[in-house]
C-alpha positions as CSV (number, residue, x, y, z in Angstrom):
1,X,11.1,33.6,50.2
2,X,11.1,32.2,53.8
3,X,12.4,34.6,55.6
4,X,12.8,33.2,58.6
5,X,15.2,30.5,57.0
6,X,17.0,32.9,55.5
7,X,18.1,35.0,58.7
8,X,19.2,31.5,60.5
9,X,21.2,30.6,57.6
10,X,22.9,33.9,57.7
11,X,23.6,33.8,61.4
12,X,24.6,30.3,61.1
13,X,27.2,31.2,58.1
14,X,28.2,34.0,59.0
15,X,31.4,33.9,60.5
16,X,32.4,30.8,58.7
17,X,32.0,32.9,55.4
18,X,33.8,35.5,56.5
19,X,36.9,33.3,57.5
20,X,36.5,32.1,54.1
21,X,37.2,34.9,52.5
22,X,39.9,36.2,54.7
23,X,41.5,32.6,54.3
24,X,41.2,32.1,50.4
25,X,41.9,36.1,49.9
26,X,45.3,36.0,52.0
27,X,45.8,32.7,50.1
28,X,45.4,33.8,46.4
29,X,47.7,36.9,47.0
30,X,50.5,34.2,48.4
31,X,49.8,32.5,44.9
32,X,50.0,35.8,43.0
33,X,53.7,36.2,44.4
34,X,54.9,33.2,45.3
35,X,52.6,30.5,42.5
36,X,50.7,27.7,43.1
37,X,52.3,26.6,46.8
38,X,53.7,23.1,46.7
39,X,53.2,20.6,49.7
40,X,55.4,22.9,52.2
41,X,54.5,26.0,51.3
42,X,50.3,24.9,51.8
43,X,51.6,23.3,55.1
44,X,53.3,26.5,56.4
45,X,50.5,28.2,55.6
46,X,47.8,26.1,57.3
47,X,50.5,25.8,60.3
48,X,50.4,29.2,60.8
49,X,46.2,29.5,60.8
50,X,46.2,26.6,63.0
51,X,48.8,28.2,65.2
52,X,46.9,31.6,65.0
53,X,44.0,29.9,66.4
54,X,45.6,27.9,69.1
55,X,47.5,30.9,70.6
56,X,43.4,33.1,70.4
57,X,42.3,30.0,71.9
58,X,44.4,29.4,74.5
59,X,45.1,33.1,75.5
60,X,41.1,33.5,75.5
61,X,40.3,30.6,77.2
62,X,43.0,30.5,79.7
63,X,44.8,27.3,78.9
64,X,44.8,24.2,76.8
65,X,43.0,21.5,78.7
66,X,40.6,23.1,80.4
67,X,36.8,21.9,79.5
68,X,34.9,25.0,78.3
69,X,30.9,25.2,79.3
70,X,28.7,27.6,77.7
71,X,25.3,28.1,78.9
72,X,23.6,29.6,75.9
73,X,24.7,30.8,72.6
74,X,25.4,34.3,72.3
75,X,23.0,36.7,70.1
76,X,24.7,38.2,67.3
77,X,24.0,42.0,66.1
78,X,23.7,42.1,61.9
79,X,25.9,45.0,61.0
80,X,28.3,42.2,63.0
81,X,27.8,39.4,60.2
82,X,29.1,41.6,57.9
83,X,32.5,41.0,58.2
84,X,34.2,43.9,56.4
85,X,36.7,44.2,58.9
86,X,37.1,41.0,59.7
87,X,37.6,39.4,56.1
88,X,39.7,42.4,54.7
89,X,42.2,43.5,57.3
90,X,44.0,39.5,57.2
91,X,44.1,40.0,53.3
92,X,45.6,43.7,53.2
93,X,48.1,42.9,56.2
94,X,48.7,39.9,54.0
95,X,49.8,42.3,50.7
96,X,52.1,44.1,53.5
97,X,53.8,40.4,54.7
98,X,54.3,39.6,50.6
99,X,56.1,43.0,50.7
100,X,58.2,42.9,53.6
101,X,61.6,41.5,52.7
102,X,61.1,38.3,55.2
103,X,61.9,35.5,53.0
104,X,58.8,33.0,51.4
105,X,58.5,30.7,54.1
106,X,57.9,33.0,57.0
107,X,55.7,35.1,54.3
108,X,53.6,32.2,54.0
109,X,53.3,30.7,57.8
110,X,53.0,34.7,59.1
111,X,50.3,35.0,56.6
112,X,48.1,31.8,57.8
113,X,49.0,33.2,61.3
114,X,47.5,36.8,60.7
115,X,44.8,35.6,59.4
116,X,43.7,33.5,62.4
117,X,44.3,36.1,64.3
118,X,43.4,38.9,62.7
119,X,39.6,37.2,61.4
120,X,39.1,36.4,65.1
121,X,40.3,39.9,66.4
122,X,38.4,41.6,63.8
123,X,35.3,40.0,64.1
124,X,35.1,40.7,67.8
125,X,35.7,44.1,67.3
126,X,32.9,44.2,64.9
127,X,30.4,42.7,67.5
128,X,31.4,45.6,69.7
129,X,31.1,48.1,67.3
130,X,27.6,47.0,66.4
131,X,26.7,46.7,70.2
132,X,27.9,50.9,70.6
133,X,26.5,51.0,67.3
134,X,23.0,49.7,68.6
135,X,23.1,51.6,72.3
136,X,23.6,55.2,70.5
137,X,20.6,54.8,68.1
């Protein structure tokens, strides 16, 4: 086995993966309660991780027009590329939305919004975790 290969592909897939599975896991519990969403109900739900990402974009980057430059790609720890966090916490605050007496649509949109959120929050978090993580050993 190259070796080599392998660790880029991980870093390379890594957080795409993980958003994956926070995406698809949120998604099938909306299908266990609600069934198989029809047009509106996939809409609302992409509207909301598309919404999700615009408000983290534009809150991190400070605005929507500005032109973003960076000068080298940042390194990323392994316990980091794990994604437990990041992938699980949108799905369980997901089973809580389904829960919440809120009504489907605003299930569904909230749901694509945490998970947006959440994934990206999460997976920061984990990044610092593994840089403490890294300094105390």
């Amino acid at each position: 086995m190259n070796r080599t290969l392998l660790r880029g592909i991980l870093v390379d897939e890594s957080f795409a993966y993980g958003f994956t599975i926070a995406f698809w896991g949120s998604g099938l519990l909306l299908i266990e309660r609600f069934g198989v969403l029809a047009s509106p109900g996939v809409i609302a739900y992409a509207t909301g991780a598309i919404t999700g990402f615009a408000l983290l974009a534009v809150t991190t980057f400070g605005g929507a027009i500005d032109t973003i430059e960076l000068d080298s790609s940042p390194s990323y720890h392994v316990l980091a590329a794990v994604h437990y966090l990041a992938a699980l916490v949108p799905i369980g605050l997901t089973h809580f939305l389904i829960e919440a007496p809120i009504g489907a649509r605003v299930t569904i949109f909230s749901a694509g919004l945490c998970v947006s959120v959440c994934y990206n929050l999460t997976a920061a978090l984990e990044e610092t975790v593994s840089k403490r993580v890294e300094r105390i050993e």
